[in-house]
N, C-alpha and C positions, 0 to 999 in steps of 0.2 A: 413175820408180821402177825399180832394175833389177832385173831377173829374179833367182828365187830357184833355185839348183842344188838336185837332188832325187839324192842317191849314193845309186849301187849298194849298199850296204851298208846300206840304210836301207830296204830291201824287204824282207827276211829275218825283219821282226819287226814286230808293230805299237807304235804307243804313240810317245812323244818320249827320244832317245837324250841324254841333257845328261853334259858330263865331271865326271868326281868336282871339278875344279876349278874350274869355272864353278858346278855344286853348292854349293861354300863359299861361293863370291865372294857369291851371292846370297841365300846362307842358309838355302836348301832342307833340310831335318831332315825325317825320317823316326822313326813308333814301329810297333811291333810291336801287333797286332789281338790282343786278349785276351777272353775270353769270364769275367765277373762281375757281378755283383749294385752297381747304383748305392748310395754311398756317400749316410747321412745319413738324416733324416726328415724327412717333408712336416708343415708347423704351417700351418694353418686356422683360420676362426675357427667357432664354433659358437654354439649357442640351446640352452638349459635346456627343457625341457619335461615335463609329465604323462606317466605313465606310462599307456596308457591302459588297459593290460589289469589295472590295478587300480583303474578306475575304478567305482563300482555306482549305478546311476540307482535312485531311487526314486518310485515312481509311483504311482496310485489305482487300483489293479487293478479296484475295484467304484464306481459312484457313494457318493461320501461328502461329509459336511460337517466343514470343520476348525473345530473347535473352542481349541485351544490349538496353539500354534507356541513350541517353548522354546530352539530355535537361530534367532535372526533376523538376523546378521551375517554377510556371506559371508566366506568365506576363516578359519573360525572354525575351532581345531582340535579333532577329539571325538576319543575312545575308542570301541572298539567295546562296543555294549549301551547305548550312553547316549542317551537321551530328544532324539528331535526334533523331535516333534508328536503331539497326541494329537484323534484322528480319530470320529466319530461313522460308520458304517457298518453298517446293518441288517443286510445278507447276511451280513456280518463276524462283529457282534455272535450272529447265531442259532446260526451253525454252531458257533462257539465255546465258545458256551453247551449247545448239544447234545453236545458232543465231552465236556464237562468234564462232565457230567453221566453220561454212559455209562462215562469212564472213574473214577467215585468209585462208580459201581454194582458190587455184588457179585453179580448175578445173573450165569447161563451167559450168559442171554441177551442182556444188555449187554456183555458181556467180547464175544460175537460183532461185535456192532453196533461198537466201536469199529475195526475198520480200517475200516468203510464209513465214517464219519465223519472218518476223517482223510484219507481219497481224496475227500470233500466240498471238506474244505477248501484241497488242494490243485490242485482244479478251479475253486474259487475265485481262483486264486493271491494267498494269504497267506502273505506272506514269514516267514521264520523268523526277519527281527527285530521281527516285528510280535505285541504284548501286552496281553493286557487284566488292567483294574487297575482294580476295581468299574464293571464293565461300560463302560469306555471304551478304545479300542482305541488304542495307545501304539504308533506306529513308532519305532526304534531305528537308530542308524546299524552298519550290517554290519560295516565296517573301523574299523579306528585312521586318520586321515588328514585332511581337510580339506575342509571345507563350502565347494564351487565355487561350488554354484548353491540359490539358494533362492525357488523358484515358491511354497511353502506361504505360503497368509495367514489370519488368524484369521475365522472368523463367513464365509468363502469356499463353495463348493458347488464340489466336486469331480469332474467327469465320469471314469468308469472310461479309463484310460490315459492322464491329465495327471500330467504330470510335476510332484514336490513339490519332490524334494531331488537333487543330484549330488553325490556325493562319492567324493574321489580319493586312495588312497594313498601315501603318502611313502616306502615302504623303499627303492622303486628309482626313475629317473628317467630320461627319455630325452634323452638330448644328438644334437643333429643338426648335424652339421658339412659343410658347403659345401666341397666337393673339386674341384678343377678340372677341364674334360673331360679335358686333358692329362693330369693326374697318376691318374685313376679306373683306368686297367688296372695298378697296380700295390696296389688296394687290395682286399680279398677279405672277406669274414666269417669271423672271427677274430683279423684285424689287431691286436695291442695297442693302446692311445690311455691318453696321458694328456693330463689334462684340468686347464687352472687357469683360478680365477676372481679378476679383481681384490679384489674387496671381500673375499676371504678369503685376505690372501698368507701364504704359507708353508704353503700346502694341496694337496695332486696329490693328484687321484681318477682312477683307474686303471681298466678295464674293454677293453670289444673291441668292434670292428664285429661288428652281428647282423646288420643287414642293408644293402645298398644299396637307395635306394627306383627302381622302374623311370621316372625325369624328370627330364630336364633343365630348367634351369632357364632361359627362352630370354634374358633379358637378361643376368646375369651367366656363360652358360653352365659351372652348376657343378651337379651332382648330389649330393644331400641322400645320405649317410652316416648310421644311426640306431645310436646306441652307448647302452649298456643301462650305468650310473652306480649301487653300491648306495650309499644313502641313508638312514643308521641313525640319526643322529643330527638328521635333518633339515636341515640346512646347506643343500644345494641345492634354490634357487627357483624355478620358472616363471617366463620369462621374464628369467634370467639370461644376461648373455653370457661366453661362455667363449674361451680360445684352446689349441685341439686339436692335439697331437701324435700323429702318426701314423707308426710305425715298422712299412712294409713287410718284416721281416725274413722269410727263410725261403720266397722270392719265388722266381721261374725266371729261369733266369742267362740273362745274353744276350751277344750281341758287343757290349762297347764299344769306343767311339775318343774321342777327343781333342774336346772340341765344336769347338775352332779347326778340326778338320780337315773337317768339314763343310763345304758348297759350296752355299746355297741359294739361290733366285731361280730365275728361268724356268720350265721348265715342268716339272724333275725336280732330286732333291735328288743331291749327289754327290761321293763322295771321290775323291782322287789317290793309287792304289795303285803301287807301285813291285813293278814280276817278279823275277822270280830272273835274267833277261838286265841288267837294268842302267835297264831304262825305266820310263816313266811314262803311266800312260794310264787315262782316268777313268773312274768305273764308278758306275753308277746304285743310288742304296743306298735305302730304306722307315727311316726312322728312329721311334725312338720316343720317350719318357722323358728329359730331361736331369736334370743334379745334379750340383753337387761336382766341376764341370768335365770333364764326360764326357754323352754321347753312345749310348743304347743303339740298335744296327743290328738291323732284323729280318729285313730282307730284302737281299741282295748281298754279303755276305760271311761266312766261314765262320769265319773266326779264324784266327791265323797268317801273315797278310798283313801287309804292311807298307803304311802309310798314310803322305802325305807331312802333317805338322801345322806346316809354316813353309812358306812362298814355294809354295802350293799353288795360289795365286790368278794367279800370270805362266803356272805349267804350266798351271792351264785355260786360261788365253788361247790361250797356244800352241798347243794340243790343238786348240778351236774352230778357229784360222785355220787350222791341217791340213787340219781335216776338211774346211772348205769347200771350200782350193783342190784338193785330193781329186777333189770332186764336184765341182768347175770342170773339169778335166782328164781328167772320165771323160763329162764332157757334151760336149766338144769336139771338132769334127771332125778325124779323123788330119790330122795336117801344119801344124793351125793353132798360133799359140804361143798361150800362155797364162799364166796366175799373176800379169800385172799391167795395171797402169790404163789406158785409152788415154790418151794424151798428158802423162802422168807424167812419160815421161823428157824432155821440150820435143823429141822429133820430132813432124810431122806425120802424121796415120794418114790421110789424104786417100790415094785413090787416083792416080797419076799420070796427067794428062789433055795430056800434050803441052805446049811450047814454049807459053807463054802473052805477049801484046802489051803491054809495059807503053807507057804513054801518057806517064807521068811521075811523079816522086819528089814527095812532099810532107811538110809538118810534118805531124805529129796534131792540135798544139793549136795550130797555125797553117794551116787546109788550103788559105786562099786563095794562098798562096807555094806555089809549085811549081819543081821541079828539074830535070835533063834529068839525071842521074844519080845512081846512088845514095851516100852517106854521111851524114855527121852532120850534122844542122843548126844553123846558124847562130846562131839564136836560142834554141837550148836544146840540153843534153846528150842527146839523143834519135835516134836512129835514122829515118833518113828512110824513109819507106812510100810500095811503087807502089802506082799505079794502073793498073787491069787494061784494057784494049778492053772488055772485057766484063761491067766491073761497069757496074750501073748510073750517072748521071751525078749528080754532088754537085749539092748545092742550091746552095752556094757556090761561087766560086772555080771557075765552068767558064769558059774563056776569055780566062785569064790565062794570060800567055807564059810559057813554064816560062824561071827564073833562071839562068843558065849559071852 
């Protein structure tokens, strides 16, 4: 291999010097580093879900016996005020009875007595859909919405804090959409989202990220999005799936580049900037965000650089084998040469040890034939090989008259 010349003129500046026309020949392009907002929006898929903070459990605040159950289907839809079980409860039935007695009384002194009767029964906790209806005590569902869950059974014995009824309302509904780790720093609370569900096409329901939830997710690694859907007409189900568009608009600009101009592999990611001298010399970039064929940089460049996005990949080459023989020729002792292989160019890198004794010529692939000088051999296009005084002595062919 021969040695590679290092000109004077090529100290003055770092990076790789290429001619504008060696530049064409190989197709080398150059764009301009601009600082904007990735073009497009991220679509995900999502899950329908309960709202939950319009959800109301209903429970046996006191030991009671159910008596009648008039909602016994789950997922059944009520009105609010409408009958869901009518309960037998002593404590229930007394205070109730004391309340309504004190309030139908016209004495002072029953007019006093009723706020202490209603701090009775609200130390009882009796809900305020809870009614009696010749003395039997009728719980009611709170909301308009949907019979989840139904614990209540007839001729049952109720222990104070078993749960009867769940029920969940439908004006609003939670969509939770699976966002990539990748794409999650460009999504915030407030986000737009629109949302479509197969089994209703020609439907967009429209809403915003409220929140991000703080987990990732470790196999799919994507983090749950919770977007708040209103829900007027009831269309949206539990446990529908959805396919979520999500339009980062109005986002923090950043440097992009070209994604071709990106350089990844090894141990750092990195573009081919071109100077205002003419060169090229790579520079270690923190990348973030792709989309739309672009590349957001966060860290390494400023904007207003010029990036090489065609034949970026021969300049890194070139750049690495610099640097090396760089640091080959600043490890090497003054006066030694350097920059190539030993025995690349077919010299010998042996040091010279004197006039050495040849014994005799021989074939390679004949070693018992031996010569008394050297050239070609006889029986093949091959170059005759001494032998030395000093090498050790062949298995074969010692003893044989060298062939004039």
């Amino acid at each position: 291999m021969q040695l590679v010349p290092k000109y004077a003129d090529e100290a003055t500046g770092t990076g790789i010097l290429i001619a504008p026309g060696v530049r064409q020949n190989l197709g080398i392009r150059t764009v301009e580093v601009e600082r904007g907002r990735l073009p497009g929006a991220i679509s995900v898929p999502g899950t329908i879900g309960w709202d939950l903070r319009l959800e109301e459990v209903m429970s046996a605040r006191v030991d009671a016996i159910i008596e009648r159950v008039f909602v016994k289907a789950p997922y059944e839809r009520v009105q609010a005020g409408q009958p869901l079980a009518g309960i037998l409860a002593p404590a229930w039935s007394t205070a109730l009875a004391e309340a309504q007695a004190l309030r139908n009384a016209d004495s002072a002194a029953a007019q006093a007595l009723q706020s202490a009767a209603q701090e009775r029964l609200r130390v009882l906790g009796l809900p305020a859909s809870v009614r009696s209806n010749d003395g039997r005590i009728v719980l009611s569902a709170p909301v308009d919405g949907v019979v989840s869950e139904i614990a209540a059974r007839e001729g049952a014995t109720a222990a104070a804090g078993t749960l009867l009824f769940r029920v969940n309302g439908t004006d609003t509904v939670w969509l939770e959409a699976a966002i990539p780790q990748a794409g999650v720093g460009a999504i915030a609370p407030g986000t737009p989202v629109e949302a479509r569900v197969s089994t209703l096409p020609g439907k967009v329901f429209e809403g915003r990220v409220e929140t991000l939830l703080p987990q990732i997710e470790a196999g799919s690694r994507t983090q749950q999005a919770r977007i708040v859907l209103e829900n007027p007409e009831g269309l949206l189900t539990p446990g529908m799936f959805a396919q979520v568009t999500l339009d980062p608009e109005g986002g923090e600009a950043h440097v992009l580049v070209p994604a071709d101009a990106v350089i990844g592999g090894g141990t750092q990611t990195r573009v081919i900037v071109m100077t205002r001298e003419g060169r090229f010399q790579p520079v270690a970039v923190q990348t973030g965000r792709s989309g739309g064929g672009m590349t957001e940089i966060l860290s390494g460049l400023e904007g207003g650089e010029r990036v090489v996005a065609s034949g970026q990949f021969l300049i890194d080459s070139e750049a690495s084998l610099s640097g090396a023989l760089d640091r080959l020729n600043a490890d090497a002792p003054e006066g030694q040469p350097t920059g190539t292989m030993p025995g690349m160019d077919g010299a010998s890198t042996a040091e010279p040890q004197g006039k050495r004794e040849v014994l005799y010529w021989y074939d390679p692939m004949r070693p018992e034939e031996h010569f008394d000088k050297p050239g070609k051999s006889p029986f093949m296009d091959m170059q005759l090989v001494p032998k030395y005084a000093d090498e050790a002595p062949e298995e074969t062919g010692e003893g044989t008259e060298p062939t004039p």
